[in-house]
N, C-alpha and C positions, 0 to 999 in steps of 0.2 A: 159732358152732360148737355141735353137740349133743354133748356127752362125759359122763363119767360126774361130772362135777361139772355143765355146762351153763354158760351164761351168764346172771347172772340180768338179767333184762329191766330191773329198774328200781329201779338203782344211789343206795343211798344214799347213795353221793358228791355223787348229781346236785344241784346247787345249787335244783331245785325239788321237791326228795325230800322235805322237811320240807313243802310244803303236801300232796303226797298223801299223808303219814301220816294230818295232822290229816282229812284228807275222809275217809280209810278207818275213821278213830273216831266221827266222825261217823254214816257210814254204818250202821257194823260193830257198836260196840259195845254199843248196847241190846241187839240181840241175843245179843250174849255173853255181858254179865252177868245175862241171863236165866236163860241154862243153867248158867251157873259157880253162882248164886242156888240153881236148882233140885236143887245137890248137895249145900244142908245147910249146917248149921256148919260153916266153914272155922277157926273159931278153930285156933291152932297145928299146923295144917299145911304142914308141907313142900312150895314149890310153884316148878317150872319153867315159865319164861314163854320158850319154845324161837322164835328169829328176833324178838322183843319189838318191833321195830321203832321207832313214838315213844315206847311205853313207854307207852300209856293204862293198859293190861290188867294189866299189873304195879303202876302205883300201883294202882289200884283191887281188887287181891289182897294187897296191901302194908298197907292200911288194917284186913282182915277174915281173915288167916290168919297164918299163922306166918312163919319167915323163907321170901323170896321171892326167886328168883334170876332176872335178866331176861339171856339172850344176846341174841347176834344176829353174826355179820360184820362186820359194820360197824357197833359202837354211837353210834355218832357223836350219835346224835338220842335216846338213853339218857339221862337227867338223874338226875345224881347228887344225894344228899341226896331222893330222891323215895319213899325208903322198902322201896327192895329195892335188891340186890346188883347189877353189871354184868359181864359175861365176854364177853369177845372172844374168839369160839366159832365153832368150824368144823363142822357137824351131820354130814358127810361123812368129812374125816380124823379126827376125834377122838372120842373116846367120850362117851356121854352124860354130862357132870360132875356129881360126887359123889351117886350112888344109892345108894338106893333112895327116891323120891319120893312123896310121897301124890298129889299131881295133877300133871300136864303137859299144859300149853296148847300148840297151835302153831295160827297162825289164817295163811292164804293163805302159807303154805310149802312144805311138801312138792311139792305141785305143781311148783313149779321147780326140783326134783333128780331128776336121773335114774334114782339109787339109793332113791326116795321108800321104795318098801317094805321096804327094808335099814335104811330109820332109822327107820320104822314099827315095825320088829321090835324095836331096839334101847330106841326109845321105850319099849315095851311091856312091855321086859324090864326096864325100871329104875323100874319100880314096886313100891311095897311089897306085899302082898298086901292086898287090896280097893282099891287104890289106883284112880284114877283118869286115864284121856287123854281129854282132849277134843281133837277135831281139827276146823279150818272150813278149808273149800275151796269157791272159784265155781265150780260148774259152765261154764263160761263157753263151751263147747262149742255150746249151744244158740244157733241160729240166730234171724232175726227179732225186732230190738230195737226198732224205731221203733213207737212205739203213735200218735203225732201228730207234724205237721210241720209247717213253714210253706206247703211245695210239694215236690211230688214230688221236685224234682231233691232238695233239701236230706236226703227221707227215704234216696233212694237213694246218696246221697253218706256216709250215715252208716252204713248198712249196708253200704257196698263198704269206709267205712274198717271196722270191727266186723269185716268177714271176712280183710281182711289182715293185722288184728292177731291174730285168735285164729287162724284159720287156717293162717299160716306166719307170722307174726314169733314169738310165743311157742313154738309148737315148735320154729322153728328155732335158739332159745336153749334147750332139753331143757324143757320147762314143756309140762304136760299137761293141756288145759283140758277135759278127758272123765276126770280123777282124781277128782273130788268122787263121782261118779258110784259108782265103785268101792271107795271108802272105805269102806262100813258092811263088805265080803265082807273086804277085807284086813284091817280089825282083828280080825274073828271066826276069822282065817287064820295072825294073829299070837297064839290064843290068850287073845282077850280074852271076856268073857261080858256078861252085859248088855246087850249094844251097844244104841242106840239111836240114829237120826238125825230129824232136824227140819228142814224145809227151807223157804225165807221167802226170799221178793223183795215191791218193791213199786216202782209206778212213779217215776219221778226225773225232773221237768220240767228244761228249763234253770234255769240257775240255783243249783238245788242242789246239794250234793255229788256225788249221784253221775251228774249229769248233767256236773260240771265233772272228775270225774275223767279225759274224753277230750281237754279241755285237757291236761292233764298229759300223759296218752299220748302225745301230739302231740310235744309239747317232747321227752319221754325217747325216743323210736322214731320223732322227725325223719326222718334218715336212710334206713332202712327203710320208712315210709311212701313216700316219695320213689323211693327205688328200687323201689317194687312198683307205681309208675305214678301215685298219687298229685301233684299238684302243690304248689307253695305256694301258689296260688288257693284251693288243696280244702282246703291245712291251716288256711288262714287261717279260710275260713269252718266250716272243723269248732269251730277255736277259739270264732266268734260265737258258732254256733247252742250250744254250752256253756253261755252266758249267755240263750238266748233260750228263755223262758217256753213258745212257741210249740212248740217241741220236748219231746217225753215220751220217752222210753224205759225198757222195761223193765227194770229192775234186775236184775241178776246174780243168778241161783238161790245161793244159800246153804245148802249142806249143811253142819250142826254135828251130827257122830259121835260119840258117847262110850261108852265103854267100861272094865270094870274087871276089874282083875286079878283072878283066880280067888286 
């Protein structure tokens, strides 16, 4: 169902949610701590690590800033003793906890709340002055991900699943994969100055992370693949070609926003 909370596609309950953390750190985080990097001394700064999910980006803010508060929903996959705070946080019913912040992170969240730019604003407003938000969002809207295949059928079988899942399984859970997109006008919208975006893909053979994230997919939107025509033939071999070399695709556009409070 679409509502103003949404459903979110990929439940950190799911018993294989802990391996797509670690592939999305993988993937994800050089580039993050590029831009986190390129804001300077962090020493004793105040910093929100908003949906923290495995918790890479908050140890790794925990080592180089001040105290570090990691939320998320569902902290489950949060590891205590890792050098920053835990709070089982609702981004939607509750307000941003304890502002006013020097930095707040959110990396592939927003995007699956239907109120995105309500907590955009709220983000935005629970900064100190000069403070900073970083925000990362996949463009994942964009069409045509097979760069190589083994054989036709295989490329087309990967882009009919790639179009059921961004197409309608993610919106039909409220998750906007044309949000990245619009991210640098909302924070300049919300008030922020500076803004700046940077945006990075690169290709992802089988094998790699972000080529095995469609494993994963597969497991957590079973069901939905299945009901959008999909069979277990298609998932099975979506699952292979995950692991096969032979298979490239292009990587998920990567817009990382940032912007500071006036």
């Amino acid at each position: 169902m679409a509502t103003r909370r949404g459903t979110y596609s990929f439940d950190n309950d799911d018993p294989i949610a802990a391996l797509r953390h670690r592939l999305l750190a993988e993937i994800l985080d050089p580039f993050t701590v590029e831009r986190l990097a390129a804001l300077g001394d962090l020493t004793g700064r105040r910093c929100l690590e908003v949906g923290a999910g495995g918790g890479s980006i908050a140890a790794w803010l925990a080592e180089r800033a001040g105290p570090v508060l990691a939320t998320d929903l569902k902290p489950r996959h949060l590891r205590a003793g890792a050098g920053y705070d835990v709070l089982r946080h609702d981004l939607i019913t509750e307000p941003v906890p304890a502002p006013p912040w020097d930095l707040i992170h959110a990396r592939l969240v927003l995007s699956h709340l239907p109120s995105r730019v309500e907590v955009l604003e709220r983000l935005a407003a629970s900064l100190v002055p000069e403070g900073i938000l970083l925000v990362e969002e996949w463009a994942s809207a964009i069409r045509g991900v097979v760069l190589a295949a083994p054989d036709e059928a295989a490329a087309e079988l990967v882009e009919r699943y790639y179009d059921i899942l961004v197409g309608r399984l993610l919106p039909g859970n409220g998750n906007d994969p044309a949000w990245a997109c619009r991210l640098h006008a909302a924070m300049l919208a919300a008030g922020l100055v500076d803004v700046t975006t940077e945006v990075r893909a690169r290709s992802w053979p089988g094998g790699t992370a972000g080529a095995r994230l469609i494993a994963v997919n597969v497991e957590q939107q079973r069901a939905g693949l299945l009901g959008a025509g999909l069979t277990e033939r298609d998932l099975d071999r979506l699952c292979r070609l995950a692991e096969d070399p032979r298979l490239v695709v292009r990587g998920i556009l990567t817009y990382s926003t940032v912007g500071r409070h006036p």
